[in-house]
N, C-alpha and C positions, 0 to 999 in steps of 0.2 A: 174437336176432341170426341173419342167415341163416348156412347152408352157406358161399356162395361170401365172405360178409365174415369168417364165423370161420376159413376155408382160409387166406387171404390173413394175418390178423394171425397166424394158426400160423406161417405160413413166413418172416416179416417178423421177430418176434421170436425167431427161434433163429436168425437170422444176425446180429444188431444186436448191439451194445455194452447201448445202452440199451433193452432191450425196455419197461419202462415207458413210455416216451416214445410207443409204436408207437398210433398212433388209426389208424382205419378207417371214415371216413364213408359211410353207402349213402344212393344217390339212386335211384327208378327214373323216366325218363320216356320219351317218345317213339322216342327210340334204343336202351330197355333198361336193364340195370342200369347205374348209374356207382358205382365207387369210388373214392374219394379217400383216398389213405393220406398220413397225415404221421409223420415220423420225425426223431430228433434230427439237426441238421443234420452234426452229426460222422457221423453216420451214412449220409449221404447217397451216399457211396462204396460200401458194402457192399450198401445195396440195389440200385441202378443196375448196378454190377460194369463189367468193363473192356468197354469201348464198347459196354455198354447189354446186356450177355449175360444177369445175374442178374434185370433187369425183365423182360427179353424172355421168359425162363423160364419168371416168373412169370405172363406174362400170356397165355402157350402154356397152361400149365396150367388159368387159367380159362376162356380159350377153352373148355377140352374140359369143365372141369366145367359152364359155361354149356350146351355140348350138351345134356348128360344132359338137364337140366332144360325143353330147350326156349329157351333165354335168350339173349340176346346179352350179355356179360360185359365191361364196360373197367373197364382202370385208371389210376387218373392219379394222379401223383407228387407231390405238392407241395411244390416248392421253397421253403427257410424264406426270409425277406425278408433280404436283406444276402449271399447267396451260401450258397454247402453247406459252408460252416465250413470249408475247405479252410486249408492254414496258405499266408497270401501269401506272398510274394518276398522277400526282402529285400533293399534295394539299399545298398552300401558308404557308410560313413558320409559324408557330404558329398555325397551323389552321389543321383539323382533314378534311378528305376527306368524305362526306356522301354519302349513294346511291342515284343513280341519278332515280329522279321519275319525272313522266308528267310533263309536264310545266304546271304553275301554270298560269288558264284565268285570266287574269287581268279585272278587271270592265269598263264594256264597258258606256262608256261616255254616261251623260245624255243629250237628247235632250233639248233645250229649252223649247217643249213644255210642256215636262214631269218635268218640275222642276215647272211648273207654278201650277201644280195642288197640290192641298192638297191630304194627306195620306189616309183622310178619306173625304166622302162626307155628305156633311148635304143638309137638304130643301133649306136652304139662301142659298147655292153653287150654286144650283141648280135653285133658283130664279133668281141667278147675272148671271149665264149662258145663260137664258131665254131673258133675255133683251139685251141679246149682240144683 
């Protein structure tokens, strides 16, 4: 096993629930090293980390170990088939779960002053306005 595959499954399994689970396939061709990590899909959270920080890390770090050695260094994730095990939604019994789209602006409350006026304005509007 090289360096930059045994780095990778070191750091993989001391964040995982399931470190057994943790494989690390190496490939090398034309573009350099590839790794492919797979990891229990419950786990799929813990590798990635909040908006991709904890991959990003890891793949900072081979970046630099690939230096050392002269290498260009990737990693690729593989997502287990059916989603990253995340627990779905659940939608109230009887009731079908929709996709979740923007919240909807609610109508922003009319001013007093803005209710007082008419839709349209006429010459009298305009006269009663004059003598205020």
């Amino acid at each position: 096993m090289e360096r930059d595959q045994e780095f990778v499954e070191y750091m993989v399994k001391a964040i995982v629930e399931n470190p057994d689970k943790v494989q690390v396939k190496r490939t090398i061709d034309e573009r350099g090293v590839l790794l492919e990590l797979t990891v229990d899909p419950a786990d799929m959270g813990k590798v990635i980390g909040k908006e991709g920080r904890t991959a990003k890390a890891i793949r900072t770090l081979l970046r630099v170990l690939g230096a050392q050695n002269d290498a260009r260094v990737n990693l690729k994730i593989i997502e287990p088939e059916g989603g990253t095990g995340g627990v779905p939604k659940a939608a109230p019994e009887g009731e079908t779960l929709a996709e979740e789209s923007p919240a909807e602006e609610s109508p922003a409350e009319e001013s007093p002053a803005e209710t007082d006026v008419p839709e349209t304005t006429t010459k009298e509007d305009l006269k009663d306005i004059d003598q205020e």
